[in-house]
N, CA, C and O atoms as a printed pandas DataFrame, in Angstrom:
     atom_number atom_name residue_name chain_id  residue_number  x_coord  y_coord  z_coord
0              1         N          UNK        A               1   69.509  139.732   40.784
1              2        CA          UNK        A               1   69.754  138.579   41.628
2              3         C          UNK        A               1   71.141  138.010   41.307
3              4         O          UNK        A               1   71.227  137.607   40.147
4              5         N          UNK        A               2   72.224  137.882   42.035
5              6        CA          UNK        A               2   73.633  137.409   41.702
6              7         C          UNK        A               2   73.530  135.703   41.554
7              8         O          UNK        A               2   72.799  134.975   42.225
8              9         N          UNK        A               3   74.044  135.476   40.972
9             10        CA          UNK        A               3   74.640  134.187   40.210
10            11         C          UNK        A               3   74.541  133.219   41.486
11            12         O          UNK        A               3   74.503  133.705   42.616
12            13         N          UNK        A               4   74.507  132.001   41.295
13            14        CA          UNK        A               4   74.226  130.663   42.313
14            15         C          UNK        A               4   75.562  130.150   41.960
15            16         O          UNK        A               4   75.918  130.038   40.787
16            17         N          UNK        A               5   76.582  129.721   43.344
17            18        CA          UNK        A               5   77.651  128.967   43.298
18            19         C          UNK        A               5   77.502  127.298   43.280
19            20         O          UNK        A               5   76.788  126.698   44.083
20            21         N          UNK        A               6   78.079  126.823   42.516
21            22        CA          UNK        A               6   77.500  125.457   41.925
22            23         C          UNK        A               6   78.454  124.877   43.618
23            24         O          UNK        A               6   79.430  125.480   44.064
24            25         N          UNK        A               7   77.938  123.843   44.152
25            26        CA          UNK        A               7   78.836  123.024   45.767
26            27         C          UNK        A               7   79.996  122.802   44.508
27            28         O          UNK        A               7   79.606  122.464   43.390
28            29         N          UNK        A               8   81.344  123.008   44.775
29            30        CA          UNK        A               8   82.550  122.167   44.261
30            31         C          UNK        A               8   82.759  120.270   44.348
31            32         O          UNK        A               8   83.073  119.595   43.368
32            33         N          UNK        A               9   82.577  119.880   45.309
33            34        CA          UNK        A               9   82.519  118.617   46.066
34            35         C          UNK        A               9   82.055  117.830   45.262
35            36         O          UNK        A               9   82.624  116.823   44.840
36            37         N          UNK        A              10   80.062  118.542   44.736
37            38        CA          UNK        A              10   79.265  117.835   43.903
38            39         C          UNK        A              10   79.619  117.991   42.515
39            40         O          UNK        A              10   79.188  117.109   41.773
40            41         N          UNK        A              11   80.380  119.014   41.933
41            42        CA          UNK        A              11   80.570  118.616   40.678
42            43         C          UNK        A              11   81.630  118.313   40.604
43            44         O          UNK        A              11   82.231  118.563   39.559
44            45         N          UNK        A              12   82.216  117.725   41.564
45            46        CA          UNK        A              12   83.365  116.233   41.648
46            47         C          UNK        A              12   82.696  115.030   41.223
47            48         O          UNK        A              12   83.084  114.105   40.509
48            49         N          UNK        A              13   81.674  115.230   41.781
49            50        CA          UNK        A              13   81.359  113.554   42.165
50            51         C          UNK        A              13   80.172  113.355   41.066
51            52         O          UNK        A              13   80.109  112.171   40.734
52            53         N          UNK        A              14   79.316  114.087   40.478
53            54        CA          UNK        A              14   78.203  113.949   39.641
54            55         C          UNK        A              14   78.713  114.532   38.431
55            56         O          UNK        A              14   79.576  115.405   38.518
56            57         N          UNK        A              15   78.123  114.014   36.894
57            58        CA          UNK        A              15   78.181  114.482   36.006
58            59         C          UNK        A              15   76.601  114.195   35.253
59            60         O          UNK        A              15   75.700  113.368   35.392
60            61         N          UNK        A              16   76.830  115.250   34.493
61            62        CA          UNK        A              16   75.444  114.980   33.352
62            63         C          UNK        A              16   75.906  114.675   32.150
63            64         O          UNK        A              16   76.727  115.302   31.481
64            65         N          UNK        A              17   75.177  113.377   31.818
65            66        CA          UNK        A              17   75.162  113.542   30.490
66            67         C          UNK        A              17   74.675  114.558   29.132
67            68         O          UNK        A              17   74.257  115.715   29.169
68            69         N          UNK        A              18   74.855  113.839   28.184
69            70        CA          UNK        A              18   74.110  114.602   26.773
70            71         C          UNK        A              18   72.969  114.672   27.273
71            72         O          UNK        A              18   72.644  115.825   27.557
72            73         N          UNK        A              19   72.059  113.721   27.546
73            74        CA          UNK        A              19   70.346  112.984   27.540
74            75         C          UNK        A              19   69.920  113.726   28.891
75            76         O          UNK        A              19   68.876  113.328   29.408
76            77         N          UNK        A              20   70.723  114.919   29.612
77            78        CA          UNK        A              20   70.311  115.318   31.195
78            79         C          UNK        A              20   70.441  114.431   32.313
79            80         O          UNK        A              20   70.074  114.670   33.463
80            81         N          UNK        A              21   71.065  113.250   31.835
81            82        CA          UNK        A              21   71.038  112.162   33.497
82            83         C          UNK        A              21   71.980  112.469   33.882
83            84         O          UNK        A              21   72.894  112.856   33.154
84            85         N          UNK        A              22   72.065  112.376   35.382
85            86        CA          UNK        A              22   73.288  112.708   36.330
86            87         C          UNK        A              22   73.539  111.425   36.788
87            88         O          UNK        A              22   72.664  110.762   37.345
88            89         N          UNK        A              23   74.965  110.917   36.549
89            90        CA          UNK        A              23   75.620  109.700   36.602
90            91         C          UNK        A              23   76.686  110.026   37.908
91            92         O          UNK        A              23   77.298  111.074   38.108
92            93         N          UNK        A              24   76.696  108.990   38.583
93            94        CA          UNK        A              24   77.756  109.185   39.950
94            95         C          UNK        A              24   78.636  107.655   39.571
95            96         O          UNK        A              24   78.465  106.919   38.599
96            97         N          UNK        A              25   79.469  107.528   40.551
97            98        CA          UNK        A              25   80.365  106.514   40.658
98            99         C          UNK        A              25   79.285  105.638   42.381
99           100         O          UNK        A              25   78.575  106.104   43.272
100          101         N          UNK        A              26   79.722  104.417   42.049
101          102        CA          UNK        A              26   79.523  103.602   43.533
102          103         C          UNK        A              26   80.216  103.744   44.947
103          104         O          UNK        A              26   81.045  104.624   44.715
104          105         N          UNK        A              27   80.318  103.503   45.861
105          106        CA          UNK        A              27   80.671  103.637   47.327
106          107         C          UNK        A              27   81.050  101.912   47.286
107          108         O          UNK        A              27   80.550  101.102   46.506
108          109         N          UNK        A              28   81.981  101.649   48.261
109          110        CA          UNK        A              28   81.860  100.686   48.453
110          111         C          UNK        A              28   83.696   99.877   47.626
111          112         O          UNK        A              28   84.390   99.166   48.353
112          113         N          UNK        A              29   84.002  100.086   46.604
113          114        CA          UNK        A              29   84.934   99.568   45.727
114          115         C          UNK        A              29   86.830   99.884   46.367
115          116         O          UNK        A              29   87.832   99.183   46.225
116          117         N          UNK        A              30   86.623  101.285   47.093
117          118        CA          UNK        A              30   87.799  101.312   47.365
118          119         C          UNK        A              30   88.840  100.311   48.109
119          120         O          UNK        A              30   90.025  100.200   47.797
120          121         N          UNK        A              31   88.090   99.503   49.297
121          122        CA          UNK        A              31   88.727   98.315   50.143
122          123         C          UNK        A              31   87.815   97.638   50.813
123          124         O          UNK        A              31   86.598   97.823   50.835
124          125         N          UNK        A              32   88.584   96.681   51.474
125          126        CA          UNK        A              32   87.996   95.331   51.670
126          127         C          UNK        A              32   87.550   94.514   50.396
127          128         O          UNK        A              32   86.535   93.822   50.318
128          129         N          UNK        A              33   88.415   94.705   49.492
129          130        CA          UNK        A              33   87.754   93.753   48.355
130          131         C          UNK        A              33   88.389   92.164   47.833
131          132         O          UNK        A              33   88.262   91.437   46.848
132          133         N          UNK        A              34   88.914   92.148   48.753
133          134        CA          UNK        A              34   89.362   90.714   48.792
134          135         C          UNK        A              34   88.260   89.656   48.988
135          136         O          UNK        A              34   88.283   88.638   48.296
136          137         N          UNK        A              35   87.133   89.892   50.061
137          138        CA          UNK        A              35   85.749   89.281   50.126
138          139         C          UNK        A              35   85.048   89.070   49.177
139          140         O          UNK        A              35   84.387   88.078   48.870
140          141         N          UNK        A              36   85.288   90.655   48.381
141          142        CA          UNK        A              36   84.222   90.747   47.606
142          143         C          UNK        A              36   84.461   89.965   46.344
143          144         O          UNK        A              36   85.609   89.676   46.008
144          145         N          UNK        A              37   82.819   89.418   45.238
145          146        CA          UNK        A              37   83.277   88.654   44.514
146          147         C          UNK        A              37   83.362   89.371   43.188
147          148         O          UNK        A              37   82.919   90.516   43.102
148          149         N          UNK        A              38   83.965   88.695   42.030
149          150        CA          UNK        A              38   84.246   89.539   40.744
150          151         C          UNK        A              38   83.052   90.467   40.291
151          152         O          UNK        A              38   82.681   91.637   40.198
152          153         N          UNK        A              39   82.766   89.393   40.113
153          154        CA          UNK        A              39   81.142   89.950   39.574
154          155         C          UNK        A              39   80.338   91.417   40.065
155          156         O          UNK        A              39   79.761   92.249   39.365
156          157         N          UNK        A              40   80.594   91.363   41.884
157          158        CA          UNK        A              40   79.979   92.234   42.626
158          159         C          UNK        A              40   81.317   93.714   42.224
159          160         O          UNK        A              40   81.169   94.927   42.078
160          161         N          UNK        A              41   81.992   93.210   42.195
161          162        CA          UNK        A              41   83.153   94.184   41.657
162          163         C          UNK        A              41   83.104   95.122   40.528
163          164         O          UNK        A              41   83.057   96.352   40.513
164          165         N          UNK        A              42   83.131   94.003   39.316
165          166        CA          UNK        A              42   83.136   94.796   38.431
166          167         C          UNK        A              42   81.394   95.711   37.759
167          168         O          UNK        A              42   81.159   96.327   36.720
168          169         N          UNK        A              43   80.374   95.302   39.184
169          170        CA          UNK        A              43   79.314   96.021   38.940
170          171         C          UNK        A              43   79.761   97.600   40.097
171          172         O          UNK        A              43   79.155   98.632   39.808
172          173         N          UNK        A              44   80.468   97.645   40.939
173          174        CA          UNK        A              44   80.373   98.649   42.031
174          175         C          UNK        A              44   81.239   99.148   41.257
175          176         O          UNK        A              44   81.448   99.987   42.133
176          177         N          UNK        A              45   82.656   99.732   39.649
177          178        CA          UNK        A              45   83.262   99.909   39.067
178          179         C          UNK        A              45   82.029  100.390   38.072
179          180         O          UNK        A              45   82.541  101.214   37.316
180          181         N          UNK        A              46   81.123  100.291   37.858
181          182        CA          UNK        A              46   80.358  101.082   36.616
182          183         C          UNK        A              46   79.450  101.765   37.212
183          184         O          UNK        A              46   78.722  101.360   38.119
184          185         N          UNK        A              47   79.466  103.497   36.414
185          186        CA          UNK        A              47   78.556  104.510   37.358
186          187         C          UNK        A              47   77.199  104.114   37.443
187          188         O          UNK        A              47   76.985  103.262   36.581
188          189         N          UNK        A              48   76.368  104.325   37.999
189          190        CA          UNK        A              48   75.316  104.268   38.091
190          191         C          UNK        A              48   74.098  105.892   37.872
191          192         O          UNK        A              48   74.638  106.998   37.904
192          193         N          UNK        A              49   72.652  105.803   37.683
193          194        CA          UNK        A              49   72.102  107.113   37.512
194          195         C          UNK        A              49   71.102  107.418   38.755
195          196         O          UNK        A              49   70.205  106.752   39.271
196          197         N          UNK        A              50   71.662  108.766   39.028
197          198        CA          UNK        A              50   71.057  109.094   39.968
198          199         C          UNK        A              50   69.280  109.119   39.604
199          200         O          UNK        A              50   69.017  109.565   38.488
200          201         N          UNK        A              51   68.085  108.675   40.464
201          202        CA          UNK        A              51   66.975  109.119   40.410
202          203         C          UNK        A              51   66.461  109.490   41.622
203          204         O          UNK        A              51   67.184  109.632   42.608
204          205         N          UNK        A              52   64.796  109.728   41.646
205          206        CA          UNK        A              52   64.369  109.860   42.636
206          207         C          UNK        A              52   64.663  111.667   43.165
207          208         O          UNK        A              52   65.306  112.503   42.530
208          209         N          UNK        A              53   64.152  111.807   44.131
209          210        CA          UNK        A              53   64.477  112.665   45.308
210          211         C          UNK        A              53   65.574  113.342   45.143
211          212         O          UNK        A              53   65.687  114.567   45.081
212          213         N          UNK        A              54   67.044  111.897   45.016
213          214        CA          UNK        A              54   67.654  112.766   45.085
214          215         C          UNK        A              54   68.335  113.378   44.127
215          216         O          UNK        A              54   69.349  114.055   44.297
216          217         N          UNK        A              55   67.598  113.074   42.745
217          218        CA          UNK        A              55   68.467  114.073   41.863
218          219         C          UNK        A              55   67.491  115.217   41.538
219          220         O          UNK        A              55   67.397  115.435   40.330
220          221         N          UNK        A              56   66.986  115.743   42.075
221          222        CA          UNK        A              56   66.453  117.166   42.659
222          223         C          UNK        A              56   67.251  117.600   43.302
223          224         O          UNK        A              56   67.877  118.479   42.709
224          225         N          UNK        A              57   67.726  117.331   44.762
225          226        CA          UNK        A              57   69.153  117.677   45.386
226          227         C          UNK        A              57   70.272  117.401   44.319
227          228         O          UNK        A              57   71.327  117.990   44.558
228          229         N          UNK        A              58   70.264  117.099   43.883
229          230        CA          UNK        A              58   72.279  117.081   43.154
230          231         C          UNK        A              58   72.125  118.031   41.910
231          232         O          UNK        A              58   73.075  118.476   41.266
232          233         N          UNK        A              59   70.421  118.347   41.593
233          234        CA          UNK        A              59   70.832  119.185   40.148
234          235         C          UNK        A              59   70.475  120.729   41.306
235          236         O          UNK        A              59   70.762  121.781   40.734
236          237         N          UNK        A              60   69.971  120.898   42.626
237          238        CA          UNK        A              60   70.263  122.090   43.086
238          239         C          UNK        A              60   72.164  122.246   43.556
239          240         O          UNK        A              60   72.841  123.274   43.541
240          241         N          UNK        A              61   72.583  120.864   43.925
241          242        CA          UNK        A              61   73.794  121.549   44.312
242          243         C          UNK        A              61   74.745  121.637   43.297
243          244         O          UNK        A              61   75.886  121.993   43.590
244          245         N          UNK        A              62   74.362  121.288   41.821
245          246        CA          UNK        A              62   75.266  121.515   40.863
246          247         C          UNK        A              62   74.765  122.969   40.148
247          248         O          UNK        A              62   75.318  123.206   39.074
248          249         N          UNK        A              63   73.855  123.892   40.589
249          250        CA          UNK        A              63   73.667  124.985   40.524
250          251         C          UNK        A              63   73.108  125.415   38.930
251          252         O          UNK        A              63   73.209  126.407   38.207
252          253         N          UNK        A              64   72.292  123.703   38.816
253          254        CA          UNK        A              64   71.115  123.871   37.430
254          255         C          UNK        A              64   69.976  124.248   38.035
255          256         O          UNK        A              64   69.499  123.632   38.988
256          257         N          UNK        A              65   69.581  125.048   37.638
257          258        CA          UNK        A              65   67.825  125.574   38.709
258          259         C          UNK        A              65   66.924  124.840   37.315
259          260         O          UNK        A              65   67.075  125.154   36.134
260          261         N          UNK        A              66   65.996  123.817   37.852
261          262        CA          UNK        A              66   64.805  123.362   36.956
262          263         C          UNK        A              66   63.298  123.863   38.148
263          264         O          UNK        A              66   62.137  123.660   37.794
């Protein structure tokens, strides 16, 4: 059976830690942030962990088979 190509895109955007969690960055931070307030800021600036659903999808498109 030949080798599984990991998506490029997704292992841009997702990483795993030591502990197996897959950590992404927020949406939302690049503009319009003049509205936005500090607080809401400097929370959309710290990654967050993927769960659920969809980190079944992100550990198939990072080409970990569990």
């Amino acid at each position: 059976m030949p080798k599984l190509k990991s998506n490029r895109s997704a292992k841009k955007r997702f990483k795993v830690t030591g502990s197996g969690k897959i950590v992404r960055y927020r949406a939302a931070i690049s503009h319009y942030n003049r509205k936005k307030r500090g607080r809401r800021k400097r929370e959309l600036s710290k990654p967050a962990v993927v769960t659920g659903n969809d980190r079944q999808r992100v550990i198939r498109l990072l080409g970990k088979i569990k």
